[in-house]
C-alpha positions as CSV (number, residue, x, y, z in Angstrom):
1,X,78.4,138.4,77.0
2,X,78.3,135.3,75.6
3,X,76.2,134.2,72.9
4,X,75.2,131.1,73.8
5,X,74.1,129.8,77.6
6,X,77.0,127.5,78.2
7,X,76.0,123.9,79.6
8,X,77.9,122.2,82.3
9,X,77.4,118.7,82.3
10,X,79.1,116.1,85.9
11,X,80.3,113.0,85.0
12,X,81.5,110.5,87.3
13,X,83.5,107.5,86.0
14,X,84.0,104.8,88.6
15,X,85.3,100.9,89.3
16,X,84.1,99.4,92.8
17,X,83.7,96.4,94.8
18,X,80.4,95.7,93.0
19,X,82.2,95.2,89.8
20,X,85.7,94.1,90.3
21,X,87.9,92.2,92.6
22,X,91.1,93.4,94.6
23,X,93.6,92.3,92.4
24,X,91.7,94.4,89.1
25,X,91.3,97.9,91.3
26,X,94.6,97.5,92.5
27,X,95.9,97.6,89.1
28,X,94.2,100.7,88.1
29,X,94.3,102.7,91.4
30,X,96.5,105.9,91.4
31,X,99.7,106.1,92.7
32,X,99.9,109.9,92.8
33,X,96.3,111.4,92.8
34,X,97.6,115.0,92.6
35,X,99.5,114.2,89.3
36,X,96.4,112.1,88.3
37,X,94.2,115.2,89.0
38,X,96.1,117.5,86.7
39,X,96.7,114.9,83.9
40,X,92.7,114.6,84.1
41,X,92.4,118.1,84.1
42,X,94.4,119.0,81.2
43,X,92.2,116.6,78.7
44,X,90.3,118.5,76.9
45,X,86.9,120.4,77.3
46,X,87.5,118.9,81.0
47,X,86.8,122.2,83.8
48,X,86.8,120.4,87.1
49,X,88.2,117.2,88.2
50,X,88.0,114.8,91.6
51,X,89.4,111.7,92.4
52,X,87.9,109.4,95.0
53,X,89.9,106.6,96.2
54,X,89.3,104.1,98.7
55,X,89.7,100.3,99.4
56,X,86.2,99.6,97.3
57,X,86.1,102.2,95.0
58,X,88.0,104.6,92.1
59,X,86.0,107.4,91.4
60,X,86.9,110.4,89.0
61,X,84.3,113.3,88.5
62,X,84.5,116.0,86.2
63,X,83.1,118.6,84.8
64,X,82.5,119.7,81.1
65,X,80.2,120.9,78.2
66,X,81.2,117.9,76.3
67,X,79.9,114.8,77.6
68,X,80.0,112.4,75.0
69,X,83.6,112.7,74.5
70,X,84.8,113.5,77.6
71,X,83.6,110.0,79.0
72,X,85.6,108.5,76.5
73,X,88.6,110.4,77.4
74,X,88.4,109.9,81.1
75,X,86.9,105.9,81.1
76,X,90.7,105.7,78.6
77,X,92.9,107.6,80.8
78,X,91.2,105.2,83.6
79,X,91.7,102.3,82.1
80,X,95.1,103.0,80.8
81,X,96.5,104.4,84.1
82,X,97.6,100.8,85.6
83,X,98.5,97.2,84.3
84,X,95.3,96.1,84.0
85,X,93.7,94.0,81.3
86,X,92.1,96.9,78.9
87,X,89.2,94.5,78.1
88,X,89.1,93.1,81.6
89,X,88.7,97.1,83.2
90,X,86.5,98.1,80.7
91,X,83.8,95.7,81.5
92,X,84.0,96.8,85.2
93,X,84.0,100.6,84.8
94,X,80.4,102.0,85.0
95,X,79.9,105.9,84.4
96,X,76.8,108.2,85.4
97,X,76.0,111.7,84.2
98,X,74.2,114.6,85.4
99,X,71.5,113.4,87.8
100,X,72.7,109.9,87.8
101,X,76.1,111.0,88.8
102,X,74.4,113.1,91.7
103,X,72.3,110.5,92.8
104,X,75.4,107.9,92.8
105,X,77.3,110.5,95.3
106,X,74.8,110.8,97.6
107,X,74.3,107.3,98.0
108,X,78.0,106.9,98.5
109,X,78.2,109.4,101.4
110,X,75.2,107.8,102.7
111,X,76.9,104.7,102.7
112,X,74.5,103.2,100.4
113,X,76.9,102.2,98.5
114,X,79.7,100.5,100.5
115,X,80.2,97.2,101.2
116,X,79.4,96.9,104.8
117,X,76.0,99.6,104.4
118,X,75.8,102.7,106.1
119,X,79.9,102.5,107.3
120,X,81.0,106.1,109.1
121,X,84.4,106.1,107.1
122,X,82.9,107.0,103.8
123,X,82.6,110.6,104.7
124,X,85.6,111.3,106.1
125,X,87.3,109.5,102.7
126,X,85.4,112.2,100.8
127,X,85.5,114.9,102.3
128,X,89.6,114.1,102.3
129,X,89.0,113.6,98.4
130,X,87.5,117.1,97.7
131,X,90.7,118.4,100.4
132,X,93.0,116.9,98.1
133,X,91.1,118.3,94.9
134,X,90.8,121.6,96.3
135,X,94.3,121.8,97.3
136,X,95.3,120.8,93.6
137,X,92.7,123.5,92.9
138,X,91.3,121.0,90.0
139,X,87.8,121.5,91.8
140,X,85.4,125.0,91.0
141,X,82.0,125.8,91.8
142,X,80.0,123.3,90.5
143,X,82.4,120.4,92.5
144,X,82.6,123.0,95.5
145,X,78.9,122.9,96.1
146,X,78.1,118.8,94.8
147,X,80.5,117.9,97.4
148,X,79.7,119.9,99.9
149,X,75.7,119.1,99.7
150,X,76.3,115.6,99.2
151,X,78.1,115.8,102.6
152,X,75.5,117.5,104.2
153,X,72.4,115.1,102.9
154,X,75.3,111.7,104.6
155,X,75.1,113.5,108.0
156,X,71.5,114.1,107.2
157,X,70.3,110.1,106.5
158,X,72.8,108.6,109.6
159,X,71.1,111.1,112.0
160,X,67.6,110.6,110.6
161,X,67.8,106.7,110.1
162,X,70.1,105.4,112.4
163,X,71.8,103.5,109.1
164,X,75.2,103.6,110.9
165,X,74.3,102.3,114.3
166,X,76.2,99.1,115.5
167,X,78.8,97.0,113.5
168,X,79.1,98.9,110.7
169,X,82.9,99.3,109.3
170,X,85.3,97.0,107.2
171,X,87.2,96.7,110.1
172,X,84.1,95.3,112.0
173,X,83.4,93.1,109.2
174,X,86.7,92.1,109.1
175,X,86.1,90.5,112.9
176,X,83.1,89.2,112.2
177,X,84.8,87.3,109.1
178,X,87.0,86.3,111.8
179,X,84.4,84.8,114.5
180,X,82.5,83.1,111.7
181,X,85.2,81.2,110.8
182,X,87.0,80.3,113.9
183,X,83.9,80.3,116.1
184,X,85.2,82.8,119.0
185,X,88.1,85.0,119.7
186,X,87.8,84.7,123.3
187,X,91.3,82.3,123.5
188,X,93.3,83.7,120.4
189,X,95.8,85.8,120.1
190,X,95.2,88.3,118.1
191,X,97.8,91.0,116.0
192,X,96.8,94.0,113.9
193,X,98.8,95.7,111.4
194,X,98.3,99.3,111.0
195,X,97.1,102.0,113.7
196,X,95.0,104.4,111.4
197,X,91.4,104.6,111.1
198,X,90.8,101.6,109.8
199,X,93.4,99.3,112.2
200,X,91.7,101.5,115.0
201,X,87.8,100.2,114.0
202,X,89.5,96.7,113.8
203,X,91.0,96.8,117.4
204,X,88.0,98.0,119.0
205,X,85.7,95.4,117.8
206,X,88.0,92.9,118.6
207,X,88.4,94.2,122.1
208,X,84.3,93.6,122.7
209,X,85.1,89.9,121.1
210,X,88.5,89.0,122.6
211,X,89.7,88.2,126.5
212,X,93.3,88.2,125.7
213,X,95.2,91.3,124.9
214,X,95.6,92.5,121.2
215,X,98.5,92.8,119.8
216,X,99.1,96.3,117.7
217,X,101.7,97.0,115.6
218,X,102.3,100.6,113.7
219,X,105.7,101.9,111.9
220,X,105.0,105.2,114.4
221,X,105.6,103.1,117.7
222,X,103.8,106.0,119.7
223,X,100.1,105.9,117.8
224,X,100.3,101.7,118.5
225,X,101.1,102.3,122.7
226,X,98.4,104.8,122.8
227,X,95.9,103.0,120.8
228,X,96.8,99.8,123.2
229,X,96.6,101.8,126.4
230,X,93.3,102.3,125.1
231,X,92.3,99.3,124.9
232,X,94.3,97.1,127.5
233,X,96.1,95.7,124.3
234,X,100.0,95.5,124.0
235,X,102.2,97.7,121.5
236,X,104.6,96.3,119.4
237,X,107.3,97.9,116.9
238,X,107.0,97.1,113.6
239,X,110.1,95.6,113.0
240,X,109.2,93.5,116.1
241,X,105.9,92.1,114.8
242,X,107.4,88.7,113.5
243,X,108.2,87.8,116.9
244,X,104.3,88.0,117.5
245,X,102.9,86.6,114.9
246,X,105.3,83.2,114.7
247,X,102.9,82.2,117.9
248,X,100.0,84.1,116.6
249,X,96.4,83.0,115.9
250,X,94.6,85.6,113.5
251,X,96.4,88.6,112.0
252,X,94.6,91.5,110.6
253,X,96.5,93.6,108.4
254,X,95.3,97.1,107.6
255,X,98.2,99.4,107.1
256,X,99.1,102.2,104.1
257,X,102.2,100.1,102.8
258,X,102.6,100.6,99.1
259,X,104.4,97.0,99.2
260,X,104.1,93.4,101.1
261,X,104.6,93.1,104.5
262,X,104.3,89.8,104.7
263,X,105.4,87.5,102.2
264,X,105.4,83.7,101.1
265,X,109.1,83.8,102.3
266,X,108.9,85.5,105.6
267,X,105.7,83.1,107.0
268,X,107.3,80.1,105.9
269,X,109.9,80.9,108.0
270,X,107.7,81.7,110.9
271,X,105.6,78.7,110.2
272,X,108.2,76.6,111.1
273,X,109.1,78.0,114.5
274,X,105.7,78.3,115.7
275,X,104.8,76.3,119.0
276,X,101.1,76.9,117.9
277,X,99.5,73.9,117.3
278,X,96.8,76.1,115.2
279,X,96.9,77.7,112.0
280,X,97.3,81.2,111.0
281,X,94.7,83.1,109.3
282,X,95.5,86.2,107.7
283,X,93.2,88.7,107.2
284,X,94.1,91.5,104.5
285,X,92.0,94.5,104.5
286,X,94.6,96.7,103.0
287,X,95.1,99.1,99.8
288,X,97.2,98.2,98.2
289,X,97.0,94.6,99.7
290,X,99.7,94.0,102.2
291,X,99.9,89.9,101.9
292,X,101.4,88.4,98.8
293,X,98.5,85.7,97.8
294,X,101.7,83.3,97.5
295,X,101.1,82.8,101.5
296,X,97.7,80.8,100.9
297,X,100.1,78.1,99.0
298,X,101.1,77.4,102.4
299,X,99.3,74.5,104.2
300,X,99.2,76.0,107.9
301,X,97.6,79.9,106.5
302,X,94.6,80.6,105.4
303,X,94.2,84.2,103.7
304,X,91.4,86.0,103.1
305,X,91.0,89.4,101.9
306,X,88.0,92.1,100.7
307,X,86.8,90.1,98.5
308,X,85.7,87.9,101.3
309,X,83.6,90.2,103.5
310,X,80.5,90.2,101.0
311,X,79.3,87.4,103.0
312,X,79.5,89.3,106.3
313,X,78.6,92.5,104.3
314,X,75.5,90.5,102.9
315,X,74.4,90.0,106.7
316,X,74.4,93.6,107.3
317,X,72.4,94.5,104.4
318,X,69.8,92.3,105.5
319,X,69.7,93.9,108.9
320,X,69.5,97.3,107.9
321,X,66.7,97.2,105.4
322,X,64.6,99.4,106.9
323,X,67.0,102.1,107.4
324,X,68.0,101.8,104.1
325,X,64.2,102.3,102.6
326,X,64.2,105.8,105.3
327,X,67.8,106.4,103.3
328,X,66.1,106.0,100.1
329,X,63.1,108.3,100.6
330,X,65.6,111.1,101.9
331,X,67.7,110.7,98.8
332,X,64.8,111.1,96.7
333,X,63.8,114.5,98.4
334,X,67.1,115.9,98.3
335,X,68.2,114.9,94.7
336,X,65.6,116.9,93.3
337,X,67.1,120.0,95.2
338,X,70.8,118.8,94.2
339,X,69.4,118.5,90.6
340,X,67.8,121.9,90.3
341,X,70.6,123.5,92.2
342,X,73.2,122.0,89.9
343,X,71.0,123.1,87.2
344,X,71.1,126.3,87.8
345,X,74.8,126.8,87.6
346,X,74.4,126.5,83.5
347,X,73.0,130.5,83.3
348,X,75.9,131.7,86.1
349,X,78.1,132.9,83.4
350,X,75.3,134.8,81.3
351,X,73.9,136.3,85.0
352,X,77.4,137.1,86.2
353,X,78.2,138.6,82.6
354,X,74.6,140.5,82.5
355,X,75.0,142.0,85.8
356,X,78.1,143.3,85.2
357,X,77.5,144.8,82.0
358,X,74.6,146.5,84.3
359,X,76.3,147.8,86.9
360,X,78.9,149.5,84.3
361,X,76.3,151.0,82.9
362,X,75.0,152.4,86.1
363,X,78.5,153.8,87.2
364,X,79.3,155.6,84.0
365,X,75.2,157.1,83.7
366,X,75.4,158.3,87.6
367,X,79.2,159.9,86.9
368,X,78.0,161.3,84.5
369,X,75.0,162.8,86.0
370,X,77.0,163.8,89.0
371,X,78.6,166.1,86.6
372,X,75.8,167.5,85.4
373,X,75.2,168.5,88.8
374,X,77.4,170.2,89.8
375,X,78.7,170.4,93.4
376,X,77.2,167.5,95.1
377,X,77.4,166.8,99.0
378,X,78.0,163.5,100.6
379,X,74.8,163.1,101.4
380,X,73.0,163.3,98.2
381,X,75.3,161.6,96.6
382,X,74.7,158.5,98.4
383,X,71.0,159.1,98.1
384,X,71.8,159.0,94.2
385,X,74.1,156.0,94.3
386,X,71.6,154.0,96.6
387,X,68.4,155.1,94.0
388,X,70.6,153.8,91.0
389,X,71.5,150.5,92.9
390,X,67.9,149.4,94.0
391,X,66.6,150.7,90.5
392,X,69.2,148.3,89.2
393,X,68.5,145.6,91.9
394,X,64.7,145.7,90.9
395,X,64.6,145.8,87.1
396,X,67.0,143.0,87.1
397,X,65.8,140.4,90.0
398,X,62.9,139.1,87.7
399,X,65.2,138.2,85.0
400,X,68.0,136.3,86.9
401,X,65.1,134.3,88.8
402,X,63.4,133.7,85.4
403,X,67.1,132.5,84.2
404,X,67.3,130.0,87.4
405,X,63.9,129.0,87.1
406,X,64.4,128.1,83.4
407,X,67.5,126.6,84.0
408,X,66.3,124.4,87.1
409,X,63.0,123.3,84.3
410,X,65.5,122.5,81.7
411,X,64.8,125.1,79.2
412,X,67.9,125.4,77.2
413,X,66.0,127.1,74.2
414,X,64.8,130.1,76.7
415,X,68.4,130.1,77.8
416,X,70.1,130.2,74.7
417,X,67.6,133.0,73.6
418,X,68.0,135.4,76.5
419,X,72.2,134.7,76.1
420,X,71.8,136.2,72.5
421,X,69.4,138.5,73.5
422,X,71.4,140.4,75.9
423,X,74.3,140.1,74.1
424,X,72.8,142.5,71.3
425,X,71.3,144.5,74.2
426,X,75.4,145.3,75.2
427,X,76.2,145.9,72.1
428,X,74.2,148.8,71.4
C-alpha cells in the first residue's frame, strides 16, 4: 500500500499555426515519432507520453507527478529536437496542465482549434496519434481514456452543431485561396500533387469549382486513376507531372514527401517551355513543405503556402460563429465530467492496492474456515464464498466512492490520510 495518494498530473506542450509559421514548425517537427515517443518517455518522472503531429500543430502530452519540472524537460527536448532558433521556438511553444490541457484537447477534436474551424480531418489525425502511441505502448490509462473521451465529445459537437458542415478542410481553403485570387477556376487547368486525404478534399472542391478536368498526380499510379475516375479528372504518374504542369495554371501540392518536389531549378526550366501565356501559382499545403521558397524568385510563379490560408480561414470563422458558441457550451458541460473523471484516476493505485489487500484477506480467512469445517459440499461452499464476496463488496463500496468523490473535489489531504491510514490497517 502506498503511503501516500500518488498525484498524476497531464501536460500538454504544443507549437501551432496560432503561434508560428511553416518554416519554424517544420524545424521542430519529428522525423521519427516512435523514437521521439520513447526518448520522451525515458525523461524522467514522465509515465505516459503522446505526440500529435499535423500540418498546424506539434503536440506532446504526458503524464507525471512532477509537473513543474517535467514541463521544463519536455518544452527542452521540444525545442532542442530540430534546427530551430532556441529563442525563436521558445517564444511560440505554449503549455497547459491539468484542466487546461483537457480543455485544449477537446477543443482540438472539435476543431476549435484548427485553422479552417470545425475541419473533419482533425479526428482522424488523433485518433492516428493515440494508434501510434498505443502501438509504441508509451500511452496507459489516464491517456487511454483522455483520448478516447475527447474523441467522443468531437463526434458529439459536429453532430449537435453542424460546426463541420460545408467548406470546411485545408484542402477547401486551399481552393478558395485559389478563386480569390484568380477570380474563377472554371477555364484553368488545374494539377494536384498528392492522392491522400488531404489531395482527395482538394480535388473534390475543385471539381464543384472547375469545368476542365483536374489533373492528379500520386507516386502509387493506381490511388490517382481511381481518385480521377472519380471525379472525371485525368491520372498522371508522378514522374510524368512536369509534362503537366509546364502548360499548367494552378498547382496544388499536398503530398507526404520528406523533400522538394519542385524546385527553383526544375520550374525555371518549365517556365521556359510553357505556351501559357499565364502564370503559375503554386499552392503548397504540404508537411514538410514540398516547394522550395526559391520558386517565388521567379517572375512568372507566385507561391503561397499555409501561412496564407488565415485569410480564407478568417472567413470561415466568421461564418460559423454560432456553431462555435453551441461548441463552446458543450465543451463546458463535458470538461467538467473529463476533469472529475481524470481526477479520479489519482486514488486508483490506493483502491486497486486496498482491494487487493481485501480480497487476500478474505481467501486466506474462508480457507481457513473451510478447514475448520470439515467436509464441505459444493454447494455450501459457494454459499460461503458468495457471503464472503458481497460482505467484502459492501463494507468496501462506501470507501472507494468516498475516495473518487474526494478525488473528483480535489481533496488531497483526505486522500493522503486514508493512503496512510490503510497502509497501517495492512500492516497489522
Amino acid at each position: 500500500m502506498h503511503s501516500s495518494a500518488k498525484i498524476d498530473h497531464t501536460i500538454n506542450v504544443r507549437m501551432t499555426h496560432k503561434t508560428a509559421h511553416v518554416p519554424l514548425m517544420e524545424t521542430v517537427a519529428f522525423k521519427d515519432k516512435e523514437t521521439a515517443l520513447a526518448e520522451i518517455c525515458s525523461l524522467e518522472n514522465i509515465e505516459e507520453c503522446l505526440i500529435l503531429q499535423t500540418c498546424n500543430r506539434i503536440e506532446i502530452y504526458v503524464v507525471t507527478e512532477d509537473v513543474d519540472n517535467t514541463v521544463n524537460l519536455v518544452k527542452d527536448y521540444f525545442i532542442k529536437n530540430g534546427r530551430a532558433n532556441v529563442e525563436e521556438a521558445s517564444e511560440a511553444v505554449e503549455t497547459s496542465v491539468d484542466n487546461d490541457a483537457f480543455d485544449h484537447l477537446l477543443r482540438v477534436t472539435s476543431g476549435l482549434e484548427s485553422m479552417v474551424i470545425g475541419e473533419d480531418q482533425v479526428l482522424n489525425q488523433v485518433w492516428d496519434a493515440y494508434l501510434l502511441s498505443d502501438n509504441a505502448k508509451t500511452v496507459g490509462p489516464i491517456l487511454k481514456h483522455l483520448f478516447n473521451r475527447a474523441m467522443t465529445v468531437g463526434r458529439r459537437v459536429r453532430n449537435e452543431t453542424g460546426i463541420n458542415k460545408g467548406a470546411v478542410s485545408v484542402g477547401s481553403a486551399a481552393v478558395e485561396l485559389a478563386v480569390k485570387l484568380l477570380g474563377n477556376l472554371e477555364d484553368k487547368k488545374i494539377l494536384v500533387m498528392g492522392a491522400g486525404e488531404i489531395g482527395t478534399l482538394v480535388a473534390k472542391a475543385l471539381s464543384r469549382r472547375c469545368l476542365s478536368p483536374i489533373f492528379i498526380a500520386n507516386r502509387t499510379y493506381e490511388r490517382a486513376l481511381k481518385l480521377a475516375e472519380e471525379l472525371s479528372g485525368k491520372a498522371v504518374h508522378f514522374n510524368q507531372f512536369e509534362e503537366v504542369l509546364a502548360d499548367a495554371d494552378v498547382v496544388i501540392c499536398s503530398t507526404a514527401a520528406p523533400h522538394y518536389l519542385l524546385t527553383k531549378d526544375i520550374l525555371s526550366k518549365l517556365m521556359g517551355q510553357r505556351t501559357n501565356k499565364n502564370g503559375l501559382m503554386v499552392i503548397d499545403i504540404s508537411n514538410p513543405r514540398n516547394v522550395e521558397k526559391a520558386v517565388q524568385e521567379i517572375a512568372s510563379v507566385k507561391l503561397y503556402n499555409i501561412d496564407d490560408l488565415q485569410l480564407i480561414a478568417d472567413k470561415n470563422k466568421q461564418q460559423r460563429e454560432k456553431s462555435i458558441e453551441k461548441a463552446v457550451k458543450i465543451l463546458d458541460e463535458e470538461l467538467v465530467i473529463l476533469n472529475e473523471d481524470m481526477k479520479s484516476f489519482s486514488v486508483r493505485l490506493i483502491i486497486s492496492s486496498l482491494l487487493s489487500q481485501a480480497e487476500q484477506v478474505r481467501q486466506k480467512e474462508l480457507a481457513t474456515a473451510l478447514n475448520m469445517m470439515g467436509n464441505v459440499d459444493e454447494r455450501e461452499r459457494k454459499i460461503l464464498e458468495d457471503l464472503t464476496s458481497i460482505l467484502l463488496k459492501q463494507t468496501f463500496v462506501p470507501i472507494v466512492e468516498n475516495l473518487r468523490s474526494a478525488a473528483k473535489n480535489g481533496d488531497e489531504q483526505l486522500i493522503d490520510f486514508a493512503a496512510k491510514l490503510f497502509e497501517k490497517t495492512g500492516k497489522n
